[in-house]
C-alpha positions as CSV (number, residue, x, y, z in Angstrom):
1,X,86.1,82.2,98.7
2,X,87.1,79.6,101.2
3,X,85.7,80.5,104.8
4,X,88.5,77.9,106.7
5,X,88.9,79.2,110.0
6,X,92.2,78.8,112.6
7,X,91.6,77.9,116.2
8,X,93.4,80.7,117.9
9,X,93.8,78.5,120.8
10,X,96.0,75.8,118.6
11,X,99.5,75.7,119.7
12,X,100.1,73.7,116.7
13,X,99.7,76.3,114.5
14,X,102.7,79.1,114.3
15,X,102.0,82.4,114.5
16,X,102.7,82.9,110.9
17,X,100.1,80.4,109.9
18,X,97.0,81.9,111.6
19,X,97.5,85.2,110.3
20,X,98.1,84.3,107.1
21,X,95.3,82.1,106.8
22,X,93.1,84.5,108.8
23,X,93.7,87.5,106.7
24,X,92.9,85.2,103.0
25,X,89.9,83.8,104.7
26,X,88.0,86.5,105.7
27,X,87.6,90.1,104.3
28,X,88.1,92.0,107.4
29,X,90.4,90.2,110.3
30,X,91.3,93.0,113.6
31,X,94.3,91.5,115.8
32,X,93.0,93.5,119.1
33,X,93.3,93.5,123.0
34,X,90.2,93.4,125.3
35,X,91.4,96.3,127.1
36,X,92.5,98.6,124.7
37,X,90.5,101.5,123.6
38,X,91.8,102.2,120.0
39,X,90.9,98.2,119.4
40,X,87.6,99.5,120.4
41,X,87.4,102.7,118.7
42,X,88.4,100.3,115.0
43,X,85.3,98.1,115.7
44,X,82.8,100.7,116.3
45,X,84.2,102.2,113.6
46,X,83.5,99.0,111.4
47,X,80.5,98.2,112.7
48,X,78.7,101.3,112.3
49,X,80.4,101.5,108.4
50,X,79.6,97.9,108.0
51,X,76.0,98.7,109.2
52,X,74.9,100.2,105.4
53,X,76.8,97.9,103.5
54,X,74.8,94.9,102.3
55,X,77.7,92.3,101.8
56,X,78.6,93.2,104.8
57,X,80.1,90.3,107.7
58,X,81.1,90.8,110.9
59,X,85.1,91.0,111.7
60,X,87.4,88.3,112.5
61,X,88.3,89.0,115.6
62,X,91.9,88.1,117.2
63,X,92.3,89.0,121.1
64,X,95.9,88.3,121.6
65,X,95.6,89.3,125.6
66,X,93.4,85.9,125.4
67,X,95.7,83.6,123.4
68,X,98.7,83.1,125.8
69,X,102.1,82.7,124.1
70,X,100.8,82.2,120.8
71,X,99.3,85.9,121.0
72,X,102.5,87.6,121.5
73,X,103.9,85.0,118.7
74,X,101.1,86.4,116.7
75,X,102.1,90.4,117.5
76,X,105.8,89.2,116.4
77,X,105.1,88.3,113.3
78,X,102.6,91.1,112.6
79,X,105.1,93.6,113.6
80,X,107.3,92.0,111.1
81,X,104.8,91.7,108.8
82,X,103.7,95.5,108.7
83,X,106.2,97.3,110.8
84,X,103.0,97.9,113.1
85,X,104.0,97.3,116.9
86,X,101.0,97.9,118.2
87,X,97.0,96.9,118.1
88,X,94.7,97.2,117.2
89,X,96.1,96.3,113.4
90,X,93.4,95.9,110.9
91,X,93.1,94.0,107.3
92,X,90.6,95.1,105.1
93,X,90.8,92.6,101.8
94,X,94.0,91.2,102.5
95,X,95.7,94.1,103.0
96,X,96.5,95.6,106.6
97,X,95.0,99.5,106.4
98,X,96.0,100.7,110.1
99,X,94.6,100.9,113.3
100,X,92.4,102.8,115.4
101,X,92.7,106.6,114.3
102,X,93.5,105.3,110.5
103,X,90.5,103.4,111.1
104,X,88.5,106.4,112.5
105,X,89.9,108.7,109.9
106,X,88.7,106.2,107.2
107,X,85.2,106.1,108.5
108,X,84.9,110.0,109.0
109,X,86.0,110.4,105.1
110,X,83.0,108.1,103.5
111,X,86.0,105.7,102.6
112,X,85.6,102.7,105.1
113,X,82.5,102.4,104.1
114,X,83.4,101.7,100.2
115,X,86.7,99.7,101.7
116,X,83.9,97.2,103.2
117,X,82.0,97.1,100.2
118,X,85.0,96.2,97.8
119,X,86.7,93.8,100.2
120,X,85.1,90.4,99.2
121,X,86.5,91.2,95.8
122,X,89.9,92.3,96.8
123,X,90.6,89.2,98.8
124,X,89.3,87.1,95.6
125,X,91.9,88.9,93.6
126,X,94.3,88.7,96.0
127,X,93.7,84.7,96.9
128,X,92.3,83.2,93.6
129,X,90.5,79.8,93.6
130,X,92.7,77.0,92.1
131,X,92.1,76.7,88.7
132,X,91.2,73.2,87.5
133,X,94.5,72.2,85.2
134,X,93.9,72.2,81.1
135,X,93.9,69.3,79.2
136,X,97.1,68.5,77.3
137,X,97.0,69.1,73.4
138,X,97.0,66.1,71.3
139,X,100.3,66.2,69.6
140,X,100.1,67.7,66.2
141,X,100.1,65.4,62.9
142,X,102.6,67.9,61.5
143,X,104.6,70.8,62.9
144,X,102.8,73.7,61.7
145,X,104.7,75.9,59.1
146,X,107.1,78.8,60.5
147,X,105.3,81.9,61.3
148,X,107.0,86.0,61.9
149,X,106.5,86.4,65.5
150,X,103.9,89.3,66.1
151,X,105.3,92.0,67.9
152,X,103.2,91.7,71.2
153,X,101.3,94.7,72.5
154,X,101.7,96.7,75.2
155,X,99.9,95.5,77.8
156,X,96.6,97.0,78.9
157,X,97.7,99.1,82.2
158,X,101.2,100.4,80.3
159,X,98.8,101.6,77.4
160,X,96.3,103.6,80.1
161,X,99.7,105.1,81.6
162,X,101.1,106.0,78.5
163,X,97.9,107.3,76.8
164,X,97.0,109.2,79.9
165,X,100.2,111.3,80.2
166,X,100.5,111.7,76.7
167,X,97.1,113.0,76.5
168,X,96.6,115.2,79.5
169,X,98.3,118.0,80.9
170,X,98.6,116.4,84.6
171,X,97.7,113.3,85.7
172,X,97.4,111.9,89.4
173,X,97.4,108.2,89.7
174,X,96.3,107.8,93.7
175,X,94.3,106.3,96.0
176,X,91.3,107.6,97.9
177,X,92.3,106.8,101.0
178,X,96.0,107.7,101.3
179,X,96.5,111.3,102.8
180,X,99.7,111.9,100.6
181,X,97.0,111.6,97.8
182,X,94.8,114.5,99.0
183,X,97.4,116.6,100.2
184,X,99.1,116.5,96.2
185,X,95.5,116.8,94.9
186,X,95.1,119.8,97.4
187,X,97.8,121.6,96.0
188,X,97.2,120.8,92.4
189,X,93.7,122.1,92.5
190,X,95.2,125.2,94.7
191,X,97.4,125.7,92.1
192,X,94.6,125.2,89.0
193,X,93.2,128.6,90.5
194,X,95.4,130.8,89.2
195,X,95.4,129.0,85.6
196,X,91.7,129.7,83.7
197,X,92.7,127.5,80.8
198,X,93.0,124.4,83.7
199,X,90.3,122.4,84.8
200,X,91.1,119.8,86.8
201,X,94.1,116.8,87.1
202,X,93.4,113.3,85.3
203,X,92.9,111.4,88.0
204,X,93.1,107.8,88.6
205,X,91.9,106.2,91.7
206,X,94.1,102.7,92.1
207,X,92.0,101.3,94.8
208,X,89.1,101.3,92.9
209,X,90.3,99.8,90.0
210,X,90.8,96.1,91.4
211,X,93.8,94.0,89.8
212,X,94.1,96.3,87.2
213,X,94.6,99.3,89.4
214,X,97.9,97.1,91.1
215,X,99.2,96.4,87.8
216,X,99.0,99.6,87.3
217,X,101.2,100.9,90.2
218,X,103.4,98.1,89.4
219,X,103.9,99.5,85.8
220,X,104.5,102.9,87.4
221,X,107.0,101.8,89.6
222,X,109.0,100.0,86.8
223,X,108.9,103.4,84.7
224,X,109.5,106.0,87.7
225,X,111.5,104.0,90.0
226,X,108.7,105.2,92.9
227,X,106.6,102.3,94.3
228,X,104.3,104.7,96.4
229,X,101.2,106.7,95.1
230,X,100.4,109.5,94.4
231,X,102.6,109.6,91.3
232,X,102.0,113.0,89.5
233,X,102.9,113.7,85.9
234,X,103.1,117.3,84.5
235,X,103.0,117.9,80.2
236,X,104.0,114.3,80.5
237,X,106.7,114.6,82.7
238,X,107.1,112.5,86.0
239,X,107.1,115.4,88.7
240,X,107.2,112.9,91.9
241,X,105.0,112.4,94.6
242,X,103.4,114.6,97.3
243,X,106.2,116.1,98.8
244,X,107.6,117.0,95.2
245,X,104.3,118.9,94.2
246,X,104.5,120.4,98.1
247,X,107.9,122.1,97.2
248,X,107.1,123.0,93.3
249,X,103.8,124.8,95.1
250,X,105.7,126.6,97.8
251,X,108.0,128.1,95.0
252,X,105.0,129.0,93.0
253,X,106.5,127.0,90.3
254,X,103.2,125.1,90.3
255,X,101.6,127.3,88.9
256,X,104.1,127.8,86.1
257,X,104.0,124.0,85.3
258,X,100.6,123.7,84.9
259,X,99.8,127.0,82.9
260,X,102.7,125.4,80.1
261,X,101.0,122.3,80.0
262,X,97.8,123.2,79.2
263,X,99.0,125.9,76.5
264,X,98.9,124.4,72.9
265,X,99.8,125.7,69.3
266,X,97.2,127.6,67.7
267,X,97.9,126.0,64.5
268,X,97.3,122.8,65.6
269,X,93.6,121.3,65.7
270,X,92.3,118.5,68.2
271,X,91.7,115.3,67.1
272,X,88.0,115.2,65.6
273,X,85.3,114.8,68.2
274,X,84.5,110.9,68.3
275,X,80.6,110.2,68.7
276,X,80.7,108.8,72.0
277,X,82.3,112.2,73.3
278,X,80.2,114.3,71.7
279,X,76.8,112.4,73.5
280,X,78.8,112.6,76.8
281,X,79.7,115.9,76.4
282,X,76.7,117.3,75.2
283,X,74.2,115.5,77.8
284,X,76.1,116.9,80.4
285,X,76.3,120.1,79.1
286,X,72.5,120.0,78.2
287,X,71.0,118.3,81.5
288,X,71.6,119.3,85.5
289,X,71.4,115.2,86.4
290,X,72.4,112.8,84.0
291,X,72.9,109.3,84.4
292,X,75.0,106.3,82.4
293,X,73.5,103.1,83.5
294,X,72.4,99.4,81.8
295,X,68.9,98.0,82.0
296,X,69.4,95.1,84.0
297,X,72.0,96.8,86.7
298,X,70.8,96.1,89.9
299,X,73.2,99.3,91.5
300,X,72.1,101.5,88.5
301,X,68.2,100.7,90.0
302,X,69.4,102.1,93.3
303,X,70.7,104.9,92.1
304,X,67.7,106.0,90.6
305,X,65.4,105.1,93.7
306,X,68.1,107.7,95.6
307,X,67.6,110.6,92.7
308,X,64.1,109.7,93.3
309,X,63.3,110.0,96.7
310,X,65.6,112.9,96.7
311,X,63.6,114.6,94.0
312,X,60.2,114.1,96.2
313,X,58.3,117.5,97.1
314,X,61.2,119.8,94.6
315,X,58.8,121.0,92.1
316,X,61.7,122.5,90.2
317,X,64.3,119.9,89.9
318,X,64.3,118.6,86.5
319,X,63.9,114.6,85.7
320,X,67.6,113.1,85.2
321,X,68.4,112.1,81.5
322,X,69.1,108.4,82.2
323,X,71.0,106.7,79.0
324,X,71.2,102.7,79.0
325,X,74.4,101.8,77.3
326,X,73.4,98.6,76.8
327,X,70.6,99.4,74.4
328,X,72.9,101.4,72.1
329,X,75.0,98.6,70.7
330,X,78.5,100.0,69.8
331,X,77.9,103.6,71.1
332,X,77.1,101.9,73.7
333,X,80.5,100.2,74.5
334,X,82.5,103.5,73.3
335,X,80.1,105.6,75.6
336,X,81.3,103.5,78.7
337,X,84.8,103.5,77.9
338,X,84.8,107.2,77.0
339,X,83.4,108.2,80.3
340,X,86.4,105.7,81.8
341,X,89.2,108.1,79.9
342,X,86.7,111.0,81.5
343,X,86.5,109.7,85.1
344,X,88.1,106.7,85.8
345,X,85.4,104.8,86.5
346,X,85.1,101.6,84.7
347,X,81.6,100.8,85.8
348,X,77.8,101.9,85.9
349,X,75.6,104.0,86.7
350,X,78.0,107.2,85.8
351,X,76.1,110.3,87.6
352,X,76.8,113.8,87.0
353,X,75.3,116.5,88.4
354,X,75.4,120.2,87.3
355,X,78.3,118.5,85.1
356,X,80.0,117.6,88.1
357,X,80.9,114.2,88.6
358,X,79.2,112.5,91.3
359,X,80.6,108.9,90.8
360,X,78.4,105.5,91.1
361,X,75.4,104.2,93.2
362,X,77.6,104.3,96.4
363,X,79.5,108.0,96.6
364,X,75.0,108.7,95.6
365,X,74.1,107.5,98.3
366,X,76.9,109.2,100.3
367,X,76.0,112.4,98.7
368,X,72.0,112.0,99.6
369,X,73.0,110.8,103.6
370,X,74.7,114.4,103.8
371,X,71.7,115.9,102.7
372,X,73.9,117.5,99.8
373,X,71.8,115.6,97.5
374,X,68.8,117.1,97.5
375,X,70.4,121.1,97.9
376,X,72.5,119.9,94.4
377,X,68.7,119.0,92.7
378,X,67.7,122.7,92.9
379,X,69.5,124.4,89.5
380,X,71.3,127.3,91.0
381,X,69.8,130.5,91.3
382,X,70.8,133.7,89.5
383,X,72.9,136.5,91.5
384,X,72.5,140.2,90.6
385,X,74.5,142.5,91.7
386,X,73.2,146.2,92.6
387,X,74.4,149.6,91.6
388,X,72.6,153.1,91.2
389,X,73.7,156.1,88.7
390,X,72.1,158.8,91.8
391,X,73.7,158.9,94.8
392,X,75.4,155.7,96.0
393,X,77.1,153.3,93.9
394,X,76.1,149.6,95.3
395,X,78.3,147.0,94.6
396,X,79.2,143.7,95.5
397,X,81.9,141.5,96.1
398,X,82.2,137.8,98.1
399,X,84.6,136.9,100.5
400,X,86.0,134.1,102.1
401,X,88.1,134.7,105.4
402,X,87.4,131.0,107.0
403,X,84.3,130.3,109.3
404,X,82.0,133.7,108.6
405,X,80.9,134.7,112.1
406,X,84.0,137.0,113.0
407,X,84.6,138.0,109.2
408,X,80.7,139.4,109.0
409,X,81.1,141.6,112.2
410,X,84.2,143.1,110.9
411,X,82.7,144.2,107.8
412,X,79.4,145.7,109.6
413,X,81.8,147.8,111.4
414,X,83.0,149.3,108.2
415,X,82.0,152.9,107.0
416,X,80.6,152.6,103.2
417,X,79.5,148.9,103.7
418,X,75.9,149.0,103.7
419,X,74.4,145.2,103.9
420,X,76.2,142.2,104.7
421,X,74.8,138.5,104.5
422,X,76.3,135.2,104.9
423,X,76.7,132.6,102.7
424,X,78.4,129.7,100.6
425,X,79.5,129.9,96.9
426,X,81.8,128.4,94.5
427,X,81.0,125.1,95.0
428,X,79.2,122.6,93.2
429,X,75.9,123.7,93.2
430,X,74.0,126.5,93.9
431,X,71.4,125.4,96.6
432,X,73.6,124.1,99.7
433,X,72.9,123.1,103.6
434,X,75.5,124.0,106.3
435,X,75.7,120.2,106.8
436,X,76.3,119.8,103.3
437,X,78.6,122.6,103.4
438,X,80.6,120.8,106.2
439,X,81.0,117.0,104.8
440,X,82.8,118.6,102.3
441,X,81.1,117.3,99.3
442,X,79.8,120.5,97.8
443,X,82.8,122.3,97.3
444,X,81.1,125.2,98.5
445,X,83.1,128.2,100.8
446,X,81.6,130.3,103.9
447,X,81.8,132.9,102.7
448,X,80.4,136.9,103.4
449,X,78.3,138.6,101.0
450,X,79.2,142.5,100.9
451,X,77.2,145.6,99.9
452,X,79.5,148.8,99.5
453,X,79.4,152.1,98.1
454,X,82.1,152.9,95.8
455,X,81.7,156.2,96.5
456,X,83.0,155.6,100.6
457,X,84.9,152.3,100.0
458,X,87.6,150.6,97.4
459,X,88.0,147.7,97.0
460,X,91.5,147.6,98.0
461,X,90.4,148.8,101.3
462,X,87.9,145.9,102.1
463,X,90.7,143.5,101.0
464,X,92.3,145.2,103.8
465,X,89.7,144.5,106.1
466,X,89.9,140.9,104.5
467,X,93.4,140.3,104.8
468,X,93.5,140.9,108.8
469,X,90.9,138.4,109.6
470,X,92.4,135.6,108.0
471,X,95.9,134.3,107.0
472,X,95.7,134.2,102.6
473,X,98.8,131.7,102.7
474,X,96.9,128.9,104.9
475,X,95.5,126.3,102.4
476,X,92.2,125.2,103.4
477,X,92.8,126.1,107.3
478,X,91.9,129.1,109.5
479,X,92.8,129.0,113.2
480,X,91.4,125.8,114.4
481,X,89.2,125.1,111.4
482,X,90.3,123.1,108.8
483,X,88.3,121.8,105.3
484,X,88.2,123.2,101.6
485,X,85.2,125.0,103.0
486,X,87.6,127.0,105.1
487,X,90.1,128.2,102.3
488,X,90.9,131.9,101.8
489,X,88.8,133.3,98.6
490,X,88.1,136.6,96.8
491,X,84.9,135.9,94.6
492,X,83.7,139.1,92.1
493,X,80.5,139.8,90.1
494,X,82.2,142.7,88.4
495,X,85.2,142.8,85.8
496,X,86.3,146.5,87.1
497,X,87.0,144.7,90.2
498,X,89.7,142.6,89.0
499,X,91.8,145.6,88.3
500,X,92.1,146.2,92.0
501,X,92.1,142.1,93.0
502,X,94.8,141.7,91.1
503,X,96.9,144.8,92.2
504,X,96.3,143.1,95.7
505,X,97.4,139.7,94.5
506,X,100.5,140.9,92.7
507,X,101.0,143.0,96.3
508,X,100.5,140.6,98.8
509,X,102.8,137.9,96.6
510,X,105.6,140.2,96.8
511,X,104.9,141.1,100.3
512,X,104.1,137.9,102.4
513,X,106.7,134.8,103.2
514,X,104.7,132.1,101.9
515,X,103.0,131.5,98.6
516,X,99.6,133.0,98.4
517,X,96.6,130.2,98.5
518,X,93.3,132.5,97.9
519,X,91.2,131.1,95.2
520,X,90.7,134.5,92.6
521,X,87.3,133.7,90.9
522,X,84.3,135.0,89.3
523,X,81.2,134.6,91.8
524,X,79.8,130.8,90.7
525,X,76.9,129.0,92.5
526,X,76.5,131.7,95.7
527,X,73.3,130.8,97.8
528,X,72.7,133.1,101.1
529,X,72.9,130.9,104.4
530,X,70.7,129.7,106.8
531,X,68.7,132.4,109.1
532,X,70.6,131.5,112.1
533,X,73.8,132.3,110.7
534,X,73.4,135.6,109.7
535,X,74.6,138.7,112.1
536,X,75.3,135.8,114.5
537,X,77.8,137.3,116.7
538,X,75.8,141.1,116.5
539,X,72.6,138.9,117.9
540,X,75.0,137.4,120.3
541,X,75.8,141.0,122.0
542,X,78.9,141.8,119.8
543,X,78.9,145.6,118.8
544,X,78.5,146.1,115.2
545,X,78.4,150.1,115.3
546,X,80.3,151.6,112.5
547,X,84.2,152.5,113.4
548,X,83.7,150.2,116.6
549,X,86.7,148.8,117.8
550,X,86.5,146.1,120.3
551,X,87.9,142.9,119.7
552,X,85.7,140.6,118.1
553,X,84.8,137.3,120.1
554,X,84.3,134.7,117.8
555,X,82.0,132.5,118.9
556,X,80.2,135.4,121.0
């Protein structure tokens, strides 16, 4: 890659020209003004991403307010260029990304970071070196003798489209970064609550999948007619993009969708297991860290530094089991592209944790800064629930109502609840910080931990108590709080509760406007929160005298 740099100063050159040439000759370019605070918002931004990426160089930096005429030339043609008007607008590998809060926003979601890394490579793709011409044939003695044409095969990213819908019951093909994306994935995995046979979508992230990943949106848009992402296919049907799953959801037809696709005949067997998907399959199911990764790897090395250090002092967390592809020849090679079809992800080291998928050396090393990393190291502790054949009948059931504070109090206040505690569960793992909690990368929900007697207290009546702290039909959001930790959830450790959960769920779809988002689930992964938490807003003065009626103060 080139590193020819345009005098901003030149009249000579057109406006055209220097961006052009400024945005394929260096991986990140910001057109900016000196005075404007978003321009200085994106930078920070950068910098402090840039700051933990290795590869990392310092921004091209454009202030038109400095460049006379030519600047507002320069704003023209940018304007024209992206339909952005104003600054600060920033190029990340060619390709303009936003400006100052899409900038922010990227930084905030671990994504800028991974932008920076990948944009040397994207602007090679993008602005290949000239290739040295080949050498003409010598003309042939004798024209060679008539051969069938072959028919040609489909090429490599119409084969992964086509394989992937055929073979999956829904597939995403998105990218990381775009909030249509998540919003669609949101829904989906809303949605995959209320279907048990349904794991999770087929996902394929574009943007990291280089040249193939934008041949592979080109292919899409030649067989949808949709040249946006996400594109979401259903029992290999093309359902649209976000605001098509946004309207199947709201008419719970979602849910519908998704429970025919994954249903399949009963007479008719799976294709036999192939080698490299039974090793996958079983190490993951068999180890709580396991690692794909090649000898001589130099990210695979980093990634088991980070496990490492993030092992140090945890007398219980087990040693990862650590296969080298490289050293198993063809299994090998079928191993790697297995765990592609699996993930995604065409490259090492492959991590999964508590057979969840962590991703490479990179989302790692995200996961260890958040301090997730060493909480997911712990294997998750076993919950018991309580109950007693003389007198009272303790049982328990979890609930998530948004941020716990207010949702605890309410409960203390209620007659035949007898202990209450804090938590998070049905996430990821079952050893988790708040901070972990709250970058989002556990999965885990706030949740409240209650102790009733059955004799005082139905279930159907703490649902109650449930229902009015919280709106059910808000995805992921409560008041001001917004994040997956957040979302509405009814988690139980006994099957006799499900009778009443479900007469509630059946109720409350009948009875309320919107469709119903609360996650229905068997207690998974439940770890009791930190000290500080726990009867916060009692310690903060807050009555929590049984039958007490004063309104609860939510953050005391």
């Amino acid at each position: 890659m080139g590193n020819k740099t345009m005098k901003p100063s030149s009249t000579s050159a057109s406006a055209s020209d220097l961006v052009e040439s400024a945005i394929a000759s260096h991986p990140v370019v910001i057109f900016s003004k000196t005075y404007c605070p978003y321009c200085t918002k994106a930078k920070t931004s950068i910098s402090r991403a840039g700051a933990s990426v290795a590869s990392f160089t310092p921004p091209k930096v454009y202030e038109l307010n400095r460049m006379g005429a030519l600047g507002a030339q320069v704003q023209a043609y940018l304007a024209e260029k992206t339909s952005r008007r104003t600054v600060p607008n920033v190029f990340i590998g060619g390709r303009s990304v936003g400006g100052g809060d899409e900038t922010a926003q990227f930084e905030r979601s671990g994504v800028l970071k991974q932008m920076l890394t990948q944009a040397p490579d994207r602007l090679a793709e993008l602005h290949p070196a000239p290739q040295s011409p080949e050498p003409k044939p010598e003309p042939a003695l004798a024209p060679p003798a008539p051969q069938p044409a072959p028919q040609p095969a489909p090429p490599a990213p119409q084969q992964l489209v086509e394989d992937a819908v055929r073979n999956n019951p829904v597939v995403v093909f998105s990218k990381s970064f775009c909030p249509y994306c998540v919003a669609a994935k949101d829904n989906i995995a809303a949605a995959a609550q209320h279907v048990p046979a349904f794991d999770a979508p087929k996902t394929f992230e574009l943007d990291h999948m280089g040249e193939e990943g934008s041949q592979i949106q080109a292919y899409l848009a030649e067989k949808t007619g949709r040249t946006t992402v996400p594109s979401v296919f259903i029992a290999g049907q093309f359902v649209g993009g976000s605001d098509d799953v946004a309207a199947l959801a709201a008419s719970n037809e979602l849910v519908t969708r998704i429970a025919e696709a994954v249903k399949s005949p009963a007479d008719q067997p799976g294709p036999p297991q192939r080698p490299a998907e039974k090793l996958v399959e079983e190490a993951i199911a068999a180890n709580h860290v396991v690692m794909f990764s090649k000898t001589y790897c130099g990210f695979c090395h980093r990634a088991k530094a980070t496990l490492q250090e993030a092992a140090r002092g945890l007398d219980t967390a087990p040693p990862p089991k650590v296969f080298e592809v490289d050293e198993m020849g063809a299994l090998g090679e079928d191993v790697q592209q297995y765990l592609f079809e699996k993930t995604g992800q065409r490259t090492v080291p492959n991590i999964y944790i508590a057979r969840n998928h962590i991703g490479g050396s990179d989302d790692l090393s995200s996961f260890s800064e958040s301090g997730a990393l060493k909480q997911a190291l712990h294997p998750a502790p076993v919950q018991l629930t309580r109950s007693g054949s003389d007198g009272p009948i303790l049982k328990t059931i979890v609930l998530g109502a948004g941020c716990f504070w207010g949702v605890e109090l309410a409960f203390q206040r209620v007659v035949g609840v007898v202990d209450t505690e804090v938590g998070y569960s049905n996430g990821k793992f079952g050893s988790v910080s708040y901070e972990a909690v709250c970058s989002g990368m556990t999965g885990s929900a706030e949740v409240v931990r209650v102790t009733y007697d059955e004799r005082q207290i139905s279930v159907t009546q703490l649902l109650e108590v449930w229902e009015s702290r919280h709106d059910p039909t808000s995805l992921n959001k409560q008041g001001n709080d917004t994040g997956t930790q957040y979302r509405s959830g009814v988690y139980f450790y006994d099957e006799d509760q499900m009778v009443e959960i479900n007469e509630w769920s059946a109720d409350a779809r009948r009875r309320l406007s919107k469709p119903v988002a609360t996650e229905i689930a068997k207690v998974q992964n439940y770890c009791k929160a930190e000290g500080y938490h726990q009867q916060y807003l009692e310690r903060k003065g807050q009555s929590a005298k049984k039958g007490a009626l004063t309104k609860i103060r939510c953050y005391g």
